[in-house]
C-alpha positions as CSV (number, residue, x, y, z in Angstrom):
1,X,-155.8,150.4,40.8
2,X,-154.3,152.1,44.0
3,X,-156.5,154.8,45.5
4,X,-154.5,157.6,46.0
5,X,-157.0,160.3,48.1
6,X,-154.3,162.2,49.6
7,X,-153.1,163.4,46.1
8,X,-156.1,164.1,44.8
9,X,-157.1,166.4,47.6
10,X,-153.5,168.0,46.8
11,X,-154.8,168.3,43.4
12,X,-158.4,169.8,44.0
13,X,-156.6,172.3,46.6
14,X,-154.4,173.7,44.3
15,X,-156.8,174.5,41.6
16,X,-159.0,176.0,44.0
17,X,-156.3,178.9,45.3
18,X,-154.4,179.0,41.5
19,X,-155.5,179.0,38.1
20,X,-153.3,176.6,37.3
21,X,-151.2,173.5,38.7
22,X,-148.0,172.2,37.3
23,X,-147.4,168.3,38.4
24,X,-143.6,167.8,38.4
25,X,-142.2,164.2,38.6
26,X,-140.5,161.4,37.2
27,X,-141.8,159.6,34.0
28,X,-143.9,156.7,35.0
29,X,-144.9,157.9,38.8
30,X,-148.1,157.9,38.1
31,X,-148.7,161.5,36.8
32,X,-150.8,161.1,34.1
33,X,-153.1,157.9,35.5
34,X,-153.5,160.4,38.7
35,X,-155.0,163.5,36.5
36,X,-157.2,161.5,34.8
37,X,-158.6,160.5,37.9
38,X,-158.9,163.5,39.0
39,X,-160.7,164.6,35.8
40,X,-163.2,162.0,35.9
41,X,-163.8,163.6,39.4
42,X,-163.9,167.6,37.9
43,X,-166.3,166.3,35.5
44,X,-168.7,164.6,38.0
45,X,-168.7,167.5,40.3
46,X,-168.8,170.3,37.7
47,X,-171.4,168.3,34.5
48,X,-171.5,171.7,32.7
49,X,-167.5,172.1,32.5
50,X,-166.0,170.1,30.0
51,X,-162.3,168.6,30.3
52,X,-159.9,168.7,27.3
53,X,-156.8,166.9,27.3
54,X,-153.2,167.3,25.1
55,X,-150.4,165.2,25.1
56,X,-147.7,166.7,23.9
57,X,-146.3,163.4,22.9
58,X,-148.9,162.6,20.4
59,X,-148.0,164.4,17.0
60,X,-151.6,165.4,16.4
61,X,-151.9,167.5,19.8
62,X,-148.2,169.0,19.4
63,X,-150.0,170.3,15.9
64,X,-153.0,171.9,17.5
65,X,-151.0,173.5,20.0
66,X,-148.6,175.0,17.6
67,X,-151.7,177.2,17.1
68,X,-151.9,177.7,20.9
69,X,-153.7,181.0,21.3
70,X,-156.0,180.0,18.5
71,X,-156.6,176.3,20.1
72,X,-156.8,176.8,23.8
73,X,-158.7,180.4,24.1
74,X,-162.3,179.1,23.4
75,X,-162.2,176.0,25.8
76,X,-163.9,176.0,29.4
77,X,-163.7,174.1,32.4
78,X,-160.5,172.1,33.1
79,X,-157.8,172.1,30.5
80,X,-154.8,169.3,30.6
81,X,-151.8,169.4,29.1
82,X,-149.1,166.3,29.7
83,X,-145.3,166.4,29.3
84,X,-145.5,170.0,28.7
85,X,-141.7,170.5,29.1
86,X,-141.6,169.2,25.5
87,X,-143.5,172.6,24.2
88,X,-142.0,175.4,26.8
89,X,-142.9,177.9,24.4
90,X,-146.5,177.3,25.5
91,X,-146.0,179.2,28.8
92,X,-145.8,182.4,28.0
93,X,-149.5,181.8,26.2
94,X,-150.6,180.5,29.3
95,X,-149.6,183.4,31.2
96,X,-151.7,185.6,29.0
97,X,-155.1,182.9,29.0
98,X,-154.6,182.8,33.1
99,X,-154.2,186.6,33.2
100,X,-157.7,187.4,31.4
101,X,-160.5,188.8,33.5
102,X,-163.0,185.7,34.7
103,X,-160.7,183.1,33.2
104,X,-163.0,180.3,32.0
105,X,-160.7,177.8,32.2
106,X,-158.3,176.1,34.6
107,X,-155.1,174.5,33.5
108,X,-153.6,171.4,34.8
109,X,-149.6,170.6,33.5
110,X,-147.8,167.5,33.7
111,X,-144.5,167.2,33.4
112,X,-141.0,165.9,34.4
113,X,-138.8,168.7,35.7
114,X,-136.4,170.0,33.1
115,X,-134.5,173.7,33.8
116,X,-136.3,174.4,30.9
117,X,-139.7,173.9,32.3
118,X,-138.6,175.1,35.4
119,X,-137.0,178.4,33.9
120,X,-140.4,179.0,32.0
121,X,-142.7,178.4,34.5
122,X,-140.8,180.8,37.0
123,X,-140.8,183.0,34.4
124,X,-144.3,183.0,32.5
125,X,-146.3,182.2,35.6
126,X,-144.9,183.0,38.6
127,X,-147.6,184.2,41.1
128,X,-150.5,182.4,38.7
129,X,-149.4,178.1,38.9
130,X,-149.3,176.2,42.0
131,X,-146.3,173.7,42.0
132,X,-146.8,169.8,42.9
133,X,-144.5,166.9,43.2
134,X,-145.5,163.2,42.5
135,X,-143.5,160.3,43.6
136,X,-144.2,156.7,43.4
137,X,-146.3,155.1,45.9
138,X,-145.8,154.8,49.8
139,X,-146.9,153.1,52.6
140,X,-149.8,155.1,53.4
141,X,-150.9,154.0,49.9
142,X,-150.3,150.4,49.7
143,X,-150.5,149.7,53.2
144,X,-148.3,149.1,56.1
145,X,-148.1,144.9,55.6
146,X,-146.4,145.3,52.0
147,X,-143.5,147.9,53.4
148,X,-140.7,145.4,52.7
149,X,-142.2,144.5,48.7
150,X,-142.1,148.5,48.5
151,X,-138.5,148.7,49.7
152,X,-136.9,146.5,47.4
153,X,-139.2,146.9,44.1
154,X,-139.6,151.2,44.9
155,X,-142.5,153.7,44.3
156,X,-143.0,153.1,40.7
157,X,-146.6,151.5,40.0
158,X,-145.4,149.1,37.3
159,X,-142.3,148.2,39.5
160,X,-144.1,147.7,42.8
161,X,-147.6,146.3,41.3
162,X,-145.7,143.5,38.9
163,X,-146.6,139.9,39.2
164,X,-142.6,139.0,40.5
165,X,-140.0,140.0,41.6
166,X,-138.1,139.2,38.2
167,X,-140.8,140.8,36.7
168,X,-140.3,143.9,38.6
169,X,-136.7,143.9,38.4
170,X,-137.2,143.4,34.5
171,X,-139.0,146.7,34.3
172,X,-136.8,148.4,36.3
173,X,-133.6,147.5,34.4
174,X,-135.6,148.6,31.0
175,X,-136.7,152.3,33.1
176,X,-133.1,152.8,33.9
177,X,-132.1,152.3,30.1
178,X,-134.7,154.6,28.3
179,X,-134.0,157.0,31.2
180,X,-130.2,157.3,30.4
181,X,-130.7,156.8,26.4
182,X,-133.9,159.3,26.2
183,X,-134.7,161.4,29.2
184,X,-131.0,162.4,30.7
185,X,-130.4,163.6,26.8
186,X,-134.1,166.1,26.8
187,X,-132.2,167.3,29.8
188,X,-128.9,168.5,28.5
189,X,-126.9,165.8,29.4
190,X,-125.8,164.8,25.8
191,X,-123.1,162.0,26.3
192,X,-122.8,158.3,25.5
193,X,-125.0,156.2,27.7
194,X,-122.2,154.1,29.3
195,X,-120.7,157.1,30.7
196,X,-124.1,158.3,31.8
197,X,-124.7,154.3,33.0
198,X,-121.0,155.2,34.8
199,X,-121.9,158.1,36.5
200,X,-125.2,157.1,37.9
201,X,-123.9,153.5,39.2
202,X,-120.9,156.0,41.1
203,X,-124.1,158.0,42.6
204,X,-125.6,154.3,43.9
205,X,-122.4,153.4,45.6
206,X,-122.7,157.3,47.0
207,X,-126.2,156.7,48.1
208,X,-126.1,157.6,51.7
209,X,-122.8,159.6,52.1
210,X,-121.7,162.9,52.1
211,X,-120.8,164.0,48.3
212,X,-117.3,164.0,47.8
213,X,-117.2,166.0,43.9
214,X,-113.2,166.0,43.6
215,X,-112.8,162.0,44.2
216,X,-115.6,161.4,41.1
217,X,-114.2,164.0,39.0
218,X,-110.9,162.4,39.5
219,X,-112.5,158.9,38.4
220,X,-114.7,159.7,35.6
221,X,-111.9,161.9,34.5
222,X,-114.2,165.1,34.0
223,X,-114.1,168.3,35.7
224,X,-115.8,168.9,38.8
225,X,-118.1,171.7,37.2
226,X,-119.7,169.2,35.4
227,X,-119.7,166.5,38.5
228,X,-122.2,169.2,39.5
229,X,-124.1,169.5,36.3
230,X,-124.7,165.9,36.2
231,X,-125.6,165.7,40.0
232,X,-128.0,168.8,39.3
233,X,-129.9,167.4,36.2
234,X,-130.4,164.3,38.1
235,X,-131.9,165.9,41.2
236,X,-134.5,168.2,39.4
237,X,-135.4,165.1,37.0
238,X,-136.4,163.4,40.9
239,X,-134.0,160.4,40.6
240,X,-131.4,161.9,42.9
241,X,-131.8,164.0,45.9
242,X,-129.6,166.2,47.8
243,X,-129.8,166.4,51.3
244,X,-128.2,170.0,52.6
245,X,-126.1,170.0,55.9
246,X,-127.3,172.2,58.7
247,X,-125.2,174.5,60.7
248,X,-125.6,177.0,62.9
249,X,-123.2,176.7,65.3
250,X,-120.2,178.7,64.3
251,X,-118.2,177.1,67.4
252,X,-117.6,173.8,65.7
253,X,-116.9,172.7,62.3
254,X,-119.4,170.9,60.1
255,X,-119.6,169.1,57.6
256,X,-120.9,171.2,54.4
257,X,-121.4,168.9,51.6
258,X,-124.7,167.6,51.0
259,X,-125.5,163.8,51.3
260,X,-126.8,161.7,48.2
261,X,-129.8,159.4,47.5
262,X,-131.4,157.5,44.9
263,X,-134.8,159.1,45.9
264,X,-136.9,155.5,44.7
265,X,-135.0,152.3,46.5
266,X,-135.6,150.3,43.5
267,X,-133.5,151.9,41.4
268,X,-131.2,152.0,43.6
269,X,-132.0,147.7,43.8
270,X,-131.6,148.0,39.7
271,X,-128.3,149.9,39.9
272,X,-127.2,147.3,42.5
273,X,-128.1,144.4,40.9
274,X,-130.6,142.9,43.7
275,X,-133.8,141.8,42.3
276,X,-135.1,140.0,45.9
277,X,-135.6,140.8,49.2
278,X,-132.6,137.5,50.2
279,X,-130.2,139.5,48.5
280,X,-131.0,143.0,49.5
281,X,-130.7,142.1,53.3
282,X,-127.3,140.4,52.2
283,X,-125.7,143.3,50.6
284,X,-123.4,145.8,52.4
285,X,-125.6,148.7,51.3
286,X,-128.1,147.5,53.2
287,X,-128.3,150.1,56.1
288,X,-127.7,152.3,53.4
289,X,-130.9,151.4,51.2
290,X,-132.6,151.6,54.7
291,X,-131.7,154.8,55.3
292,X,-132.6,156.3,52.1
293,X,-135.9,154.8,52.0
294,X,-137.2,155.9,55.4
295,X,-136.1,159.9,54.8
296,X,-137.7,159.8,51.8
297,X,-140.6,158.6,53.0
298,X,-140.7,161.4,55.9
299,X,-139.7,164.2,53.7
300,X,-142.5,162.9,51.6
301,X,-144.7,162.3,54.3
302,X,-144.1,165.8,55.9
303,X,-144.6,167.6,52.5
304,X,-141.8,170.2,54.3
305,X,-139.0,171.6,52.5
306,X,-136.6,172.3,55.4
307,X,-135.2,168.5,55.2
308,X,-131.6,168.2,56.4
309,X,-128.8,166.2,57.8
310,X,-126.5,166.9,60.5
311,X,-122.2,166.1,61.3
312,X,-119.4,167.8,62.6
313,X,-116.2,166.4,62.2
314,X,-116.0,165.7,65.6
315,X,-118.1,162.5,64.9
316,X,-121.7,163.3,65.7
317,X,-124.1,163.5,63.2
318,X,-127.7,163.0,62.8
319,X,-129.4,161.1,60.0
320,X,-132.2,163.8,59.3
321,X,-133.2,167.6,60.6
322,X,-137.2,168.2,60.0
323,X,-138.6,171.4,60.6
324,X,-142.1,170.3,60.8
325,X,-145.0,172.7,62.0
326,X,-143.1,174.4,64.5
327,X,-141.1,171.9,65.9
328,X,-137.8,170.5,65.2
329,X,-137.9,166.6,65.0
330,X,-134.5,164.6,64.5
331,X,-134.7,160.8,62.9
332,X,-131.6,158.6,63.3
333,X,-132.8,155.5,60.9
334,X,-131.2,152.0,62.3
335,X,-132.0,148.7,60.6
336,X,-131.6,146.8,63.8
337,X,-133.9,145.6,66.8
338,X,-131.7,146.3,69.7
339,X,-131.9,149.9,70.1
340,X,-129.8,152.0,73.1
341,X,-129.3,156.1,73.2
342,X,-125.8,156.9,72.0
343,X,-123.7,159.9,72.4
344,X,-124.4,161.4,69.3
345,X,-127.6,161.6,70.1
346,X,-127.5,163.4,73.1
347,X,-125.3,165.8,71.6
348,X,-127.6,166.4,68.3
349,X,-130.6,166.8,71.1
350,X,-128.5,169.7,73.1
351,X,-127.1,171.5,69.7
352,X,-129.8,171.4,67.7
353,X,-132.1,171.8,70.5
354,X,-134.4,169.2,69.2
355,X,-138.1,168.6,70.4
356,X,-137.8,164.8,69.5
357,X,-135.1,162.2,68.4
358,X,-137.0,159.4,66.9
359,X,-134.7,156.0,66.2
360,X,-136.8,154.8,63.1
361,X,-136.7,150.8,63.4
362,X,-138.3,147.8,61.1
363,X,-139.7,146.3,64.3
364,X,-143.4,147.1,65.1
365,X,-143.3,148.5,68.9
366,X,-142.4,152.2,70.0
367,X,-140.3,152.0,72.4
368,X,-138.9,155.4,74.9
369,X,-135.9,155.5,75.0
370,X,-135.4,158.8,77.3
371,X,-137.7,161.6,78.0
372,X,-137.1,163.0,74.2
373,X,-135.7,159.7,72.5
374,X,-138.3,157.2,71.1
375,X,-138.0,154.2,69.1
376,X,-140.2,155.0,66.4
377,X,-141.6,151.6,63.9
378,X,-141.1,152.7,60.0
379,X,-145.1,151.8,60.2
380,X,-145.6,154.7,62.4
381,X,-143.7,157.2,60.6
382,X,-147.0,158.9,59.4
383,X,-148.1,159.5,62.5
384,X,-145.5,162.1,63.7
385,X,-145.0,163.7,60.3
386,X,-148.2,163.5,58.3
């Protein structure tokens, strides 16, 4: 099993300034293996508290807890409840337990993120539940010597933890299918899964780019209202993410559609079709795949919110905006060994008035490039953002 310190600290911190956490991310991250650990852990430390878990996907629990009030108001200590978007109406019952005077009990919820447990939780417990995201693994986790098996199989533990490559593929192809046949559906998105298969292979070949709605409304033959819808469902169910432009220079134009990425390279691998490392570094979306991997890994890394890109349509552009502690780092992402400064650069340096430009590389030296340009290994990357 993969230790996994850093999010059980995120966990213990949580519950010690809330009286309740809600752990948002995609099915099979890890969520529920994580908790449990974290459980044993509660238990150790705290012998007189007990834990009690629900899964709202076992029939017998989803019974109990249609009697919630009746059910959960006697129990102590650390209370767990997982895939609770399945029973939103158990919010506004949690809001009242959290509210009482002395609360005996914390509450831990797992969950994917559907607008419906979204909606409810902003709702019902706004104020009372501290909000956590869970991706797959990353290379602070596994280590820095397996970063190119993480690329190509992705985050998820079964994926990246298989026995091949094939194997891992395998699982992957199987995730995507029960994701578009079972999930995307729970989510609103109630169409025929080849369409669904359709939209999400358009995202793929997106992955990287700047959004264009009107040209995949034009060939899915929908409207571009629900080109949106589609894009949105995907991005709060953590398969997709949206990466905003910045702008705030109102003496040049800018490009004001967001970028998209698959958020876990191998599904973007499945999606592709490349099951090995030979073929990945073969295909055209190769810079691409690189790119998406390393900002993930730095918006992950740097647990910020104010992630961006940057391009005006004069032709510069930067890969990725962090505002990170007070300081305003800039990563152009090159999957390449000969590094130089370009143009672009300079000019992202002078208009965004950057602190740092890092070029993140797969080689394994930094190398300066100027007084505020480095070349920055992808091994390295937790160093400057952590």
């Amino acid at each position: 099993m993969i230790s996994r310190p850093r999010r059980l600290n995120q966990l213990t911190t949580a519950l010690a300034c809330s009286p309740a956490a809600m752990l948002l991310g995609p099915r099979q991250c890890g969520k529920t293996t994580l908790v449990r650990q974290f459980a044993q852990e509660f238990a150790a430390k705290k012998p007189n508290d007990p834990v009690t878990l629900f899964d709202c996907e076992n029939p017998a629990d989803v019974m109990r807890l249609s009697q919630a009030m009746t059910v959960l108001e006697p129990l102590r200590g650390l209370i767990v409840i997982d895939e609770a978007q399945r029973l939103p109406d158990l919010f506004p019952v949690l809001r009242v337990l959290i509210d009482r005077a002395s609360s005996p009990a914390k509450f831990m919820l797992l969950g994917i993120a559907s607008p419906q447990i979204i909606k409810g939780a902003s709702e019902s417990l706004a104020g009372r539940v501290a909000l956590l995201e869970l991706t797959g693994f990353d290379i602070t986790e596994l280590g820095v010597d397996r970063w190119r098996d993480l690329w190509v199989r992705g985050g998820f533990p079964r994926s990246m933890l298989s026995d091949t490559d094939a194997d891992s593929f395998a699982w992957r192809q199987d995730f995507i299918r029960l994701f578009l046949e079972r999930d995307l559906p729970a989510l609103g998105l109630r169409l025929p899964t080849p369409a669904l298969q359709r939209f999400w292979t358009m995202v793929a070949h997106y992955h990287g780019q700047v959004w264009n709605r009107a040209e995949v409304s034009r060939s899915m033959g929908i409207s571009e209202a629900t080109v949106r819808n589609y894009l949105d469902v995907m991005t709060h169910a953590f398969i997709v993410r949206q990466l905003p432009p910045w702008f705030e220079n109102v003496g040049k134009r800018h490009v004001k559609s967001p970028k998209v990425y698959l958020r876990d390279s191998g599904l973007l691998h499945g999606l592709l079709g490349l099951d090995s490392w030979s073929n990945l570094t073969a295909h055209p979306k190769l810079g691409a795949s690189w790119e998406g991997f390393v900002i993930e890994h730095l918006i992950h890394l740097s647990g910020t919110r104010d992630a961006y890109f940057w391009a005006t349509h004069g032709g510069a552009e930067l890969d990725l905006l962090l505002f990170h502690r007070g300081r305003r780092l800039g990563f152009e992402v090159k999957f390449q060994d000969a590094l130089t400064t370009t143009k672009s650069m300079h000019i992202a340096i002078t208009d965004l008035k950057l602190d740092r430009l890092f070029v993140v590389y797969p080689g394994t030296s930094r190398i300066p490039l100027t007084e505020k340009i480095e070349c920055l290994p992808f091994t390295e990357i937790a160093s400057e953002v952590s």
